[in-house]
KOLKE-250820 format. One record per residue: residue in one letter; y, z negated, x of N, C-alpha, C in turn; residue number from 1. Coordinates in pm, 1 decimal. Layout:
BEGIN
<rest:A; n.c2:Y; n.c3:Z; n.c1:X; ca.c2:Y; ca.c3:Z; ca.c1:X; c.c2:Y; c.c3:Z; c.c1:X; nr:NUM> .
...
END
This chain:
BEGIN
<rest:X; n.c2:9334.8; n.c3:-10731.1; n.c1:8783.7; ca.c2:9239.1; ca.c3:-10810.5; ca.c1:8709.1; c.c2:9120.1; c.c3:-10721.2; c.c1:8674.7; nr:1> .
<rest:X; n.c2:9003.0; n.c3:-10782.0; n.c1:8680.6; ca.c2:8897.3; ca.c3:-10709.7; ca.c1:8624.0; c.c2:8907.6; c.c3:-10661.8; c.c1:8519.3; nr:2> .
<rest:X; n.c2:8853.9; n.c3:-10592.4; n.c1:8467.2; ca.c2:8852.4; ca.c3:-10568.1; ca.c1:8275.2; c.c2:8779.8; c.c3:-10655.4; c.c1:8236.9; nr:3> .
<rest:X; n.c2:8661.0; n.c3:-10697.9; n.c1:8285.5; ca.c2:8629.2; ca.c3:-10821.2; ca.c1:8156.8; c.c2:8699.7; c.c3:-10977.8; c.c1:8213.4; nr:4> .
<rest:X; n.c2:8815.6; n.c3:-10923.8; n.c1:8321.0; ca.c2:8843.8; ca.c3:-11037.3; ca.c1:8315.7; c.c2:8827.7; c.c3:-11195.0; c.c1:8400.7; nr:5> .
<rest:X; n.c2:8694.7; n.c3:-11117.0; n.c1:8478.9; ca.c2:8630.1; ca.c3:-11281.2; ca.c1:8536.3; c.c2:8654.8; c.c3:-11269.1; c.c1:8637.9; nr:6> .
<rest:X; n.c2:8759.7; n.c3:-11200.4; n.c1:8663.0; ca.c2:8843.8; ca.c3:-11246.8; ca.c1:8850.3; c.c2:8949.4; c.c3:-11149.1; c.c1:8811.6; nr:7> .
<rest:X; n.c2:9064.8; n.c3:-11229.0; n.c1:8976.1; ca.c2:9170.0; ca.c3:-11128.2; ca.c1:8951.3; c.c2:9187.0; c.c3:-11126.3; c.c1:9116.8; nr:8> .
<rest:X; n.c2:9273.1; n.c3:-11019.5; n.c1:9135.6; ca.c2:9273.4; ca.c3:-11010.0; ca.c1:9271.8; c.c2:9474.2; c.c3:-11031.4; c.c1:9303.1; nr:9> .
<rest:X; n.c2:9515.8; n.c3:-11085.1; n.c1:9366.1; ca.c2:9665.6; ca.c3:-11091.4; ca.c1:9418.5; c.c2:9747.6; c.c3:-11154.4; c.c1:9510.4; nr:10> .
<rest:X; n.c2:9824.3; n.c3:-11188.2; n.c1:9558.3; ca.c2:9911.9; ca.c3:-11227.7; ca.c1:9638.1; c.c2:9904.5; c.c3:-11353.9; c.c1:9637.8; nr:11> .
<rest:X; n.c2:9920.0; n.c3:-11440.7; n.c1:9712.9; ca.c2:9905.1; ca.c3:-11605.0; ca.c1:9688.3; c.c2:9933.0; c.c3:-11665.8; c.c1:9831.5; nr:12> .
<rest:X; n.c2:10051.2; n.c3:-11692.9; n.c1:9821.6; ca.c2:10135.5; ca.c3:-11830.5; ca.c1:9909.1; c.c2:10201.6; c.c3:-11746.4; c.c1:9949.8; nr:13> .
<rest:X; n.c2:10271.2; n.c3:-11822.7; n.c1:10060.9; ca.c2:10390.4; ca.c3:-11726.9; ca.c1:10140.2; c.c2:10380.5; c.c3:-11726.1; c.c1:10293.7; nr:14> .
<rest:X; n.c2:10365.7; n.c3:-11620.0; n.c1:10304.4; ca.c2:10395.0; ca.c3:-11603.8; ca.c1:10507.2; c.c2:10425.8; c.c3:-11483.8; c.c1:10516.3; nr:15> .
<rest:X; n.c2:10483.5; n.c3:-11431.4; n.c1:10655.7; ca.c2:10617.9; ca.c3:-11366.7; ca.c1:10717.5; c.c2:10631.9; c.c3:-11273.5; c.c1:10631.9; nr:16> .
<rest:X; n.c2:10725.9; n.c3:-11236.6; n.c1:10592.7; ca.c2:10836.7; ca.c3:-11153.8; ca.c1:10507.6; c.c2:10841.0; c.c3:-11209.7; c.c1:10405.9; nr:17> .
<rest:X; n.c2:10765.9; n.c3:-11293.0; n.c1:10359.5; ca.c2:10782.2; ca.c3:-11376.1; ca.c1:10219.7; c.c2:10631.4; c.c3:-11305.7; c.c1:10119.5; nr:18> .
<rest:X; n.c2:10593.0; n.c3:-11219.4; n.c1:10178.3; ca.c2:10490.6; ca.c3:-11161.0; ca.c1:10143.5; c.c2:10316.7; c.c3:-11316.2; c.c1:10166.3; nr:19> .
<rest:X; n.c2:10256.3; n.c3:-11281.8; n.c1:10050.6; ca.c2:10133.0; ca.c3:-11407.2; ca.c1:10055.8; c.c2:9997.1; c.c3:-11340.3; c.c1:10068.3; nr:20> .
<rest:X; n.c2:9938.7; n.c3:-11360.6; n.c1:10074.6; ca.c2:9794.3; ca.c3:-11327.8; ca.c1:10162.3; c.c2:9708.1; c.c3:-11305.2; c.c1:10035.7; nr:21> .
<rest:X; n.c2:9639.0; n.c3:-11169.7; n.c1:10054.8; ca.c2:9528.2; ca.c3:-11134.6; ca.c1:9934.5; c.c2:9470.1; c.c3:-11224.2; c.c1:9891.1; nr:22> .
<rest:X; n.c2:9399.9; n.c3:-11259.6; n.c1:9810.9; ca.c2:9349.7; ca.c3:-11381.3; ca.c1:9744.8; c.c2:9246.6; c.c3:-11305.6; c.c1:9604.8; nr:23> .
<rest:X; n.c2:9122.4; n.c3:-11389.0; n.c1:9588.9; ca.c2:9089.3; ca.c3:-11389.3; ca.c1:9461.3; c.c2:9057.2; c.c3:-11506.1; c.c1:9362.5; nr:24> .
<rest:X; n.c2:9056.9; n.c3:-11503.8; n.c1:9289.1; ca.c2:9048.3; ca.c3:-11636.9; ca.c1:9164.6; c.c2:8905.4; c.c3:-11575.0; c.c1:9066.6; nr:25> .
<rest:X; n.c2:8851.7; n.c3:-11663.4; n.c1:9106.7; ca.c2:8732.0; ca.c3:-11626.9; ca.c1:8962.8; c.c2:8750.2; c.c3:-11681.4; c.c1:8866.5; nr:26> .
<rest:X; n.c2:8727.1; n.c3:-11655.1; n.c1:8744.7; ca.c2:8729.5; ca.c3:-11702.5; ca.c1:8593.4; c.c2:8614.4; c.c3:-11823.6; c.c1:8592.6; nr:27> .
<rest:X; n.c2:8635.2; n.c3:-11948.7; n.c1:8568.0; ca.c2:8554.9; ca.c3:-12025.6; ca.c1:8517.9; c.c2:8466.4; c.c3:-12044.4; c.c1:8399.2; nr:28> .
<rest:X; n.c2:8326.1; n.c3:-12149.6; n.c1:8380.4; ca.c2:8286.3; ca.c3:-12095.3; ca.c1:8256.2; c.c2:8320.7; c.c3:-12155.1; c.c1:8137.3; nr:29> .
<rest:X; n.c2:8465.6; n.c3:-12270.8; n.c1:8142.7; ca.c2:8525.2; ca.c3:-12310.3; ca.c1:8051.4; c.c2:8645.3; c.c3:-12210.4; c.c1:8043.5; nr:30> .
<rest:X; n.c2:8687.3; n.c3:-12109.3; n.c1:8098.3; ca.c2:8822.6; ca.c3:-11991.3; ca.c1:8085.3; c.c2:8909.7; c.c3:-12038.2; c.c1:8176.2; nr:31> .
<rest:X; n.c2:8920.1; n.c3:-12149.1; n.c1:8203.7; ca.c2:9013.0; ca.c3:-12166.6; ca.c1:8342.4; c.c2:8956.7; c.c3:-12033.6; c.c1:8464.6; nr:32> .
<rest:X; n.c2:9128.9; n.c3:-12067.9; n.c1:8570.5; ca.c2:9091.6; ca.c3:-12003.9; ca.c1:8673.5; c.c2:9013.1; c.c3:-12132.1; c.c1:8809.6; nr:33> .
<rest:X; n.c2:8957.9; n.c3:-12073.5; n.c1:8884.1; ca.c2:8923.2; ca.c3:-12105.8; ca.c1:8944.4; c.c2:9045.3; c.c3:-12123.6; c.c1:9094.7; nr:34> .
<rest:X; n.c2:9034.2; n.c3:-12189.9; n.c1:9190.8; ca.c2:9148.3; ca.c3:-12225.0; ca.c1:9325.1; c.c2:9131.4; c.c3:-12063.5; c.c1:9370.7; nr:35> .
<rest:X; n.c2:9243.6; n.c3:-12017.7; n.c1:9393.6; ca.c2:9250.6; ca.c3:-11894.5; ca.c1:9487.7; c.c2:9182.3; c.c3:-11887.3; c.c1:9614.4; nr:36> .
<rest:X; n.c2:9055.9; n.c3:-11769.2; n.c1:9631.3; ca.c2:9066.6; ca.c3:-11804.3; ca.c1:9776.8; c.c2:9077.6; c.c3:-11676.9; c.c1:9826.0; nr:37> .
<rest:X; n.c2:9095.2; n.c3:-11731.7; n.c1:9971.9; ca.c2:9157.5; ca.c3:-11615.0; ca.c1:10073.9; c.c2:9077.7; c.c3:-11523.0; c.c1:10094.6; nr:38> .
<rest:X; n.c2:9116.8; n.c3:-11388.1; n.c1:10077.7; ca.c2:9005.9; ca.c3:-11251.6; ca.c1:10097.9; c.c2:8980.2; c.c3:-11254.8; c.c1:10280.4; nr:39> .
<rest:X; n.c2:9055.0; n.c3:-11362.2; n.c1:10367.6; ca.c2:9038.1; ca.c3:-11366.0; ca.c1:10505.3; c.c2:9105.7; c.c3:-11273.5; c.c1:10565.8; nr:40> .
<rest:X; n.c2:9092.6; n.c3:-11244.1; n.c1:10715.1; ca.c2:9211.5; ca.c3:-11149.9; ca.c1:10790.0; c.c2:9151.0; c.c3:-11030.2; c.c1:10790.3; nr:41> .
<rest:X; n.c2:9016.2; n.c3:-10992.7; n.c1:10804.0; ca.c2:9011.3; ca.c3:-10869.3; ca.c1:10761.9; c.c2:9144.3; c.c3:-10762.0; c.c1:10664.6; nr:42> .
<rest:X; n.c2:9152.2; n.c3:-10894.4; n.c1:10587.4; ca.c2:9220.0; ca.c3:-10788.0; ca.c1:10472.7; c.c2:9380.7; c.c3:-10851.2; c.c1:10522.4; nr:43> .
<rest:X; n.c2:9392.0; n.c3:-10963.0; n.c1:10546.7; ca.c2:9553.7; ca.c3:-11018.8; ca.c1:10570.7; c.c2:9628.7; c.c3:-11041.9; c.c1:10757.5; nr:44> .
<rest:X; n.c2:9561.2; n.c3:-10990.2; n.c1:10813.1; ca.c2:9623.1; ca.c3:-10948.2; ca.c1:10926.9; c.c2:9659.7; c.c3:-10843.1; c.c1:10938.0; nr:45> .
<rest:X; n.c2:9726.5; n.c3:-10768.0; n.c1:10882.3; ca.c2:9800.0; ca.c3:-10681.7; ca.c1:10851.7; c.c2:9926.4; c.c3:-10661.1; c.c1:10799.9; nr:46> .
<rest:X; n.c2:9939.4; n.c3:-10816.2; n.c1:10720.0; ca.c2:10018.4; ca.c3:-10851.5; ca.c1:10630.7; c.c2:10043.5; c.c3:-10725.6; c.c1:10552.6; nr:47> .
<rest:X; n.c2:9938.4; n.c3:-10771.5; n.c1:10446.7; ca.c2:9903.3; ca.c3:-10600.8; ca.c1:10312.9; c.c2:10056.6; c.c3:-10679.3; c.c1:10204.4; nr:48> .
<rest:X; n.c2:10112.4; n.c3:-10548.2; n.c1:10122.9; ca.c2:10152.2; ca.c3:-10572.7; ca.c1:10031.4; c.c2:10055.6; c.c3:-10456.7; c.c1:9899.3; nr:49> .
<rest:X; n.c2:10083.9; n.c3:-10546.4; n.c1:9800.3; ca.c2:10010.2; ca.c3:-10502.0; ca.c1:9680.5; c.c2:9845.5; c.c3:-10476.5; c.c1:9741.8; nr:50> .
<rest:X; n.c2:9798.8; n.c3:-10450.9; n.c1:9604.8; ca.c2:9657.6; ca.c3:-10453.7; ca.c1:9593.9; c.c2:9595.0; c.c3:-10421.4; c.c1:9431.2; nr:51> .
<rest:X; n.c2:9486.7; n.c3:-10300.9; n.c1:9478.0; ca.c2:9438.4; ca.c3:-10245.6; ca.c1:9379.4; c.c2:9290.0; c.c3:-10252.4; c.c1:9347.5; nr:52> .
<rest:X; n.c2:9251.9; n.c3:-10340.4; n.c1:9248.0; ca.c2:9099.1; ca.c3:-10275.7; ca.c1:9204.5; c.c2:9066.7; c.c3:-10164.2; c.c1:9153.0; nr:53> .
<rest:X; n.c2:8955.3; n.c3:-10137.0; n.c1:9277.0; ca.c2:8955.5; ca.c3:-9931.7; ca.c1:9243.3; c.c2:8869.2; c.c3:-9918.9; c.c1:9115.9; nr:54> .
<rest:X; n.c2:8829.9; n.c3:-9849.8; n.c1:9056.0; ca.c2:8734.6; ca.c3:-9841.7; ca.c1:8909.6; c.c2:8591.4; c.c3:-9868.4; c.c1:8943.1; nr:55> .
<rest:X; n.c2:8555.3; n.c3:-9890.9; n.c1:9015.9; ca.c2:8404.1; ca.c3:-9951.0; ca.c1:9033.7; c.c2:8357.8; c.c3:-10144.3; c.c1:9010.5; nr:56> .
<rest:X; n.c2:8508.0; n.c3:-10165.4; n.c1:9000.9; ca.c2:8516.1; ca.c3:-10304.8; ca.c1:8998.2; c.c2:8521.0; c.c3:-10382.2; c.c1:9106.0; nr:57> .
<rest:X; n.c2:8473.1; n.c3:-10351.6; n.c1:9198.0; ca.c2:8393.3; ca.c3:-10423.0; ca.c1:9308.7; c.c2:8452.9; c.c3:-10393.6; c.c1:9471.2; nr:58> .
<rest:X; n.c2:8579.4; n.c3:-10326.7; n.c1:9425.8; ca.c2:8597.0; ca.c3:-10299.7; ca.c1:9578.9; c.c2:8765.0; c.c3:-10296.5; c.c1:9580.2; nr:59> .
<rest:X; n.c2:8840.2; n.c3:-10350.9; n.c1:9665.3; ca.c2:9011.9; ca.c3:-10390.7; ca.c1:9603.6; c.c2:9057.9; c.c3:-10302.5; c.c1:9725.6; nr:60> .
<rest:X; n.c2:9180.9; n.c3:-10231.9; n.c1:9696.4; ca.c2:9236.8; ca.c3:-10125.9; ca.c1:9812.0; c.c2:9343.9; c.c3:-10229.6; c.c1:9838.0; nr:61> .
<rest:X; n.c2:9449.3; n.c3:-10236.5; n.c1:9969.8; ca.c2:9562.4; ca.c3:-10253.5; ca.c1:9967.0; c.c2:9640.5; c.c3:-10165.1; c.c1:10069.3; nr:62> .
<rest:X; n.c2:9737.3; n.c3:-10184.6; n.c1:10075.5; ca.c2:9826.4; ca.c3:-10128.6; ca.c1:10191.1; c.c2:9879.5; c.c3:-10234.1; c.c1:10289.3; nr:63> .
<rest:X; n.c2:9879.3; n.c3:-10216.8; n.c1:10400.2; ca.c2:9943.4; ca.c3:-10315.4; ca.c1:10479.7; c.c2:9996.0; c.c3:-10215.6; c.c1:10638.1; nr:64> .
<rest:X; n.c2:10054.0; n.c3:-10273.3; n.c1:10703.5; ca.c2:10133.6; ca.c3:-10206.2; ca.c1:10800.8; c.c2:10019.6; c.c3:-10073.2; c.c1:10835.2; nr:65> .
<rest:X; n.c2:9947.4; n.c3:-10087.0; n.c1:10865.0; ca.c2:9899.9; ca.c3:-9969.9; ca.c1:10946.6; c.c2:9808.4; c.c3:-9834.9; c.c1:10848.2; nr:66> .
<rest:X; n.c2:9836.6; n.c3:-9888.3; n.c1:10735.0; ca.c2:9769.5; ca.c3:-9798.4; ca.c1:10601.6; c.c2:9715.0; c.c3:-9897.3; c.c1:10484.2; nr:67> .
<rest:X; n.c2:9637.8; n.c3:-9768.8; n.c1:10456.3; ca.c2:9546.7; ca.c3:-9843.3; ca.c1:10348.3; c.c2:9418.9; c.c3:-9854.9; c.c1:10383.1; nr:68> .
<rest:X; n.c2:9379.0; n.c3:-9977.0; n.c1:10362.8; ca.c2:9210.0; ca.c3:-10032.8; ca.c1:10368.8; c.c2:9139.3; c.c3:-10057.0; c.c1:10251.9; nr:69> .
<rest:X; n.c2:9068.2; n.c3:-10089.9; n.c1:10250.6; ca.c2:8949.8; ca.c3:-10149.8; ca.c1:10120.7; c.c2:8861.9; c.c3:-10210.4; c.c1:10204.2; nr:70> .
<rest:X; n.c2:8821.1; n.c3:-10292.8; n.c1:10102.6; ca.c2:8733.5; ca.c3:-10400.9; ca.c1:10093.4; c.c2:8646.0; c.c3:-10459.9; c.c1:9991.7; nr:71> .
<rest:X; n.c2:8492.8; n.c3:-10453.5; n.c1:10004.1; ca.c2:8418.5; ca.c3:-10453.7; ca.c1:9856.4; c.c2:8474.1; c.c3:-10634.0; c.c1:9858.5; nr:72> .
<rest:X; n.c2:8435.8; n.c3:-10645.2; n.c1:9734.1; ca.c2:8426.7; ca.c3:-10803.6; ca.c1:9715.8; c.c2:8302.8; c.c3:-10814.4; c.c1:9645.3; nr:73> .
<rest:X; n.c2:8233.9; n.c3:-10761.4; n.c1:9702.0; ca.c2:8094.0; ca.c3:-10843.1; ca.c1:9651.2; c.c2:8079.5; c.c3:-10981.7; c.c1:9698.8; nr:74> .
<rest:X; n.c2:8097.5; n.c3:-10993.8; n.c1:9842.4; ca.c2:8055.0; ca.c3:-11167.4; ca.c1:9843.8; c.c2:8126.0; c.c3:-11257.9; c.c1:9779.3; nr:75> .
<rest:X; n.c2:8217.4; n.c3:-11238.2; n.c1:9711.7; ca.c2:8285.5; ca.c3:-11321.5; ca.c1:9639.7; c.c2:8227.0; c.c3:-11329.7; c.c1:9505.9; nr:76> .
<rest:X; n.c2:8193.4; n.c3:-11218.7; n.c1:9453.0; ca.c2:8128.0; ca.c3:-11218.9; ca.c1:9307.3; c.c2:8036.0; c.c3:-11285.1; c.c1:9330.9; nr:77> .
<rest:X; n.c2:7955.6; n.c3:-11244.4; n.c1:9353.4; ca.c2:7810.2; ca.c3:-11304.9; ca.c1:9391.3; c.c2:7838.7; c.c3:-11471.8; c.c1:9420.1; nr:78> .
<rest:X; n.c2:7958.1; n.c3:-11528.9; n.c1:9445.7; ca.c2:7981.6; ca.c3:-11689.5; ca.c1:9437.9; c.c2:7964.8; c.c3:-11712.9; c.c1:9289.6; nr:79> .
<rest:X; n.c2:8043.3; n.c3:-11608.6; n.c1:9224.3; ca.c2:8087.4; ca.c3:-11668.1; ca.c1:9086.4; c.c2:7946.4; c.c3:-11587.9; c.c1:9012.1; nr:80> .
<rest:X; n.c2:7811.2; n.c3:-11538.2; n.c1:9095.8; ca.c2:7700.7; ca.c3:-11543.6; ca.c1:8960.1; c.c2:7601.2; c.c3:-11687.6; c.c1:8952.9; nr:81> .
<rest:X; n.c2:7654.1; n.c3:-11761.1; n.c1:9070.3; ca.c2:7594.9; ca.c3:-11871.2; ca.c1:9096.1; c.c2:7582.1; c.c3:-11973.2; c.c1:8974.9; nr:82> .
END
């Protein structure tokens, strides 16, 4: 989760090993979450487990079969300054 909060980054649904596909949720501007969406195969053809927001905010590590990757999520923020 961010520290202030207005997204979170995690696992969401299920495919092969039971493991679910990176995902982010933005914070709405009533405090709800927003529908999960898919960080895409960049990050989930790999089938990653876990996932870390590194301290810049803006960029989520995970591990998946062949190592570890990262990936900024700016285009996703940038939905939720809309």
């Amino acid at each position: 989760m961010a520290p202030d909060q207005s997204f979170i980054v995690f696992d969401y649904g299920k495919v092969k090993g039971g493991l679910g596909r990176v995902s982010i949720a933005l914070r709405q501007r009533d405090g709800s979450w927003g529908k999960p969406i898919d960080l895409g195969d960049a990050v989930n053809r790999d089938i990653p487990w876990g996932s870390h927001l590194a301290p810049d905010g803006r960029t989520v590590y995970f591990t998946g079969n062949s190592g570890i990757g990262r990936l900024s999520l700016e285009p996703w923020l940038r939905q939720r300054a809309r």
